[in-house]
N, C-alpha and C positions, 0 to 999 in steps of 0.2 A: 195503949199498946206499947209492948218495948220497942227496941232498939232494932229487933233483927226482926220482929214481925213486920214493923213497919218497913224496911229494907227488904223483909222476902214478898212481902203486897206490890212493888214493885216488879222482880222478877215472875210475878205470876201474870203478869201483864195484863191489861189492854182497856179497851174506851167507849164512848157514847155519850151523845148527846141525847136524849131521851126518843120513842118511836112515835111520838108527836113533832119529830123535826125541829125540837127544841134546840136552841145555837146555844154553845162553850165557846167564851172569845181565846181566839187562837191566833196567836202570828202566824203569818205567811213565814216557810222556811225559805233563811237565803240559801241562796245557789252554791256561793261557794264560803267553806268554812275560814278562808280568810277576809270574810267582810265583816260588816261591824253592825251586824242585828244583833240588839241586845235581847237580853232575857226575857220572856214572855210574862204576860199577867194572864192568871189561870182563876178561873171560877170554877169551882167542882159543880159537877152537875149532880143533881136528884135521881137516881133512879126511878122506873115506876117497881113496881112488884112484875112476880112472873105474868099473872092473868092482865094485866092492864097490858104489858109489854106485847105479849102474844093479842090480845085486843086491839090495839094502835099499830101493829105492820102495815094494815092498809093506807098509812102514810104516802108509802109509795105507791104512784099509781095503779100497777099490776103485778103479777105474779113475774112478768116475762121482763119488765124492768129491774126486778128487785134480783132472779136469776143474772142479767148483766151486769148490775152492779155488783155482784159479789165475786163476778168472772173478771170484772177489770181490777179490782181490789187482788181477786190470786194471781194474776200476771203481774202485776206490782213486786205482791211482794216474793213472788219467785224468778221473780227477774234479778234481786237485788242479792250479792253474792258476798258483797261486805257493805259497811255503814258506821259511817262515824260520824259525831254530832256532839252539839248541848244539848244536856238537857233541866228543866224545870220541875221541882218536885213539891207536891204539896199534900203533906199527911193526915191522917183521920183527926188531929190534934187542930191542923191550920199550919202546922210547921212547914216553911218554905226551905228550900236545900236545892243546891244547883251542882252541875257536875258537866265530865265529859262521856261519852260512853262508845263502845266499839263491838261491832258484831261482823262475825265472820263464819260464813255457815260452811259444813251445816254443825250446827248445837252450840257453837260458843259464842258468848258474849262476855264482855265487863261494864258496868259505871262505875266510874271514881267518882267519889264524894267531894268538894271543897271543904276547908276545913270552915268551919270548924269541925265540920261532920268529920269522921275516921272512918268511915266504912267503905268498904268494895265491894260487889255483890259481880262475883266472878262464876258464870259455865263454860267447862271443858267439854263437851260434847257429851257426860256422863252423871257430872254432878253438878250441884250447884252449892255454893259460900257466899255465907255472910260475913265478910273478913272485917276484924278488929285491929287497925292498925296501931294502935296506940299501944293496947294490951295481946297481941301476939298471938287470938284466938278465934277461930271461925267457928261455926253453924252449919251444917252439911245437912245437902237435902239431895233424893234423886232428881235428875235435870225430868224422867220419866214420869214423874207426880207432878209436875207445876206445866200449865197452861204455857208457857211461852215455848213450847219445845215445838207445836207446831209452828210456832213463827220464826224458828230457827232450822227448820225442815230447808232441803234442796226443791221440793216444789209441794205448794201448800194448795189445798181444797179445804176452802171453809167450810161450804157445804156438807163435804162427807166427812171430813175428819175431827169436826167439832159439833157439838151440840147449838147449831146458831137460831137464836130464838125470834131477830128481828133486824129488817135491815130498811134504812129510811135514809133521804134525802130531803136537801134543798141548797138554795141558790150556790151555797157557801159550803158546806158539808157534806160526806156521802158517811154514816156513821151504822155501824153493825156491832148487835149484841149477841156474846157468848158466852152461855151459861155450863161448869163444870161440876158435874156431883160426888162426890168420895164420901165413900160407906163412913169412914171414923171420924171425914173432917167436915164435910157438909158441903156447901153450893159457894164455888166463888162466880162472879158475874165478872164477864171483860167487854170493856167497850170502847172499841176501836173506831177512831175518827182519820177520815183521809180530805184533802180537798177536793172541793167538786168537780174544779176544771181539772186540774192535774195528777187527780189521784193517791198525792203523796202523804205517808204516813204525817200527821200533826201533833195529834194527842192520844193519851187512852187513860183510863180510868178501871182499876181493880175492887170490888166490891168484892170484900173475903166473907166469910159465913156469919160474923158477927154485923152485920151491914155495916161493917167501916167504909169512907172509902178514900185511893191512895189514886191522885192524878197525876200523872208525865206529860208536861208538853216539851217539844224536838223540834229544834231549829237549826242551821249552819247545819244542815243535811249534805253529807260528802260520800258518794259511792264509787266512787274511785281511787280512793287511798287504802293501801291495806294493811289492815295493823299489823304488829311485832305480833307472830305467834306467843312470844313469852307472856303478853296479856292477859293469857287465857291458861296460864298452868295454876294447879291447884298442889299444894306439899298435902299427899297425904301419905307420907313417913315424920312428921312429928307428930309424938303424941300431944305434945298441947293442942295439937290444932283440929285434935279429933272427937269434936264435939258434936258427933252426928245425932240429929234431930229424926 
């Protein structure tokens, strides 16, 4: 996979540990972004297929657990108005790449890349870039075709606003699968991982239609700082940079 797939596999967001309650070792995030938690060690998880997945929901013990767990998981993350962090990136390849990232709703987000990486993968509430900082050129997608646009929503329903195929727990994890279908590009899979006591986003994991798959783990969780709008601006009056996908 190139350079901007595997950078928009990340923008399409999200996570899981499999609906057999299968555990992805994941640091606890610290509290505040000036402490000194390092970088996490990430295990990509295995998906199952749809039928297995839909097969193993009964993970969680009932219908009426698995309803609350998905109600505490949308007060999370509608609660949460900006967010800034590290984060941990590890690609269909095994490439590791670390960065900082900033989200500010509703619709915008950025991750900068460390170098050696050059990439940005920037939404302005409308679009979404894969910015080339080296070479002066971006990738342009609508923020309305990639999956993270509900998670940059003002108040989120997993339930009704996504196709959520499975939601499971245990001691350490509370982890939910969401499955996305598009007529020309196929089925992305996102699986969102939060802690059990605390509910806070950890990890997530993107399975694009080619069954790659691209995981984030998020620590030095800060929801109280709020980035420079300029973050979040995209140039689209140069022509070089108008490489829409």
């Amino acid at each position: 996979m190139g350079r901007a797939a595997t950078a928009i596999g990340l923008v399409l967001s999200a996570a899981i540990a499999s609906a057999t309650a299968q555990t992805v070792p994941v640091p606890q995030s610290a509290p505040k972004r000036d402490g000194v938690s390092g970088p996490p060690t990430i295990i990509q998880p295995k998906l199952p297929g749809s039928a297995a997945v839909a097969q193993n929901t009964a993970t969680v013990a009932s219908e009426a657990n698995q309803r609350a767990l998905v109600e505490r998981v949308n007060a999370y993350l509608s609660n949460i108005q900006t967010l800034v962090g590290d984060f941990v990136q590890v690609g269909p390849d095994g490439a590791r790449t670390e960065g900082q990232f900033y989200i500010q709703k509703p619709g915008k987000v950025r991750f900068e890349y460390k170098p050696p990486s050059r990439v940005d993968v920037i939404a302005d509430g409308q679009s979404v870039v894969v910015r080339d900082r080296k070479l002066a050129t971006q990738d342009l997608y609508p923020l309305s075709q990639t999956p993270i646009r509900f998670l940059l929503a003002d108040r989120i329903d997993l339930a009704r606003d996504t196709h959520l195929v499975s939601v499971a727990a245990d001691d350490v994890f509370v982890t939910l699968v969401v499955e996305e279908k598009q007529q020309f590009i196929g089925t992305n899979r996102l699986m969102l991982m939060f802690g059990a006591k605390d509910f806070k986003l950890r990890q997530w994991t993107v399975t694009d239609p080619q069954g790659y798959d691209t995981t984030v783990a998020v620590y030095n969780l800060d929801t109280n700082t709020k980035p420079n709008p300029e973050l979040f601006k995209i140039n689209y009056d140069n022509p070089d940079l108008q490489n829409t996908r």
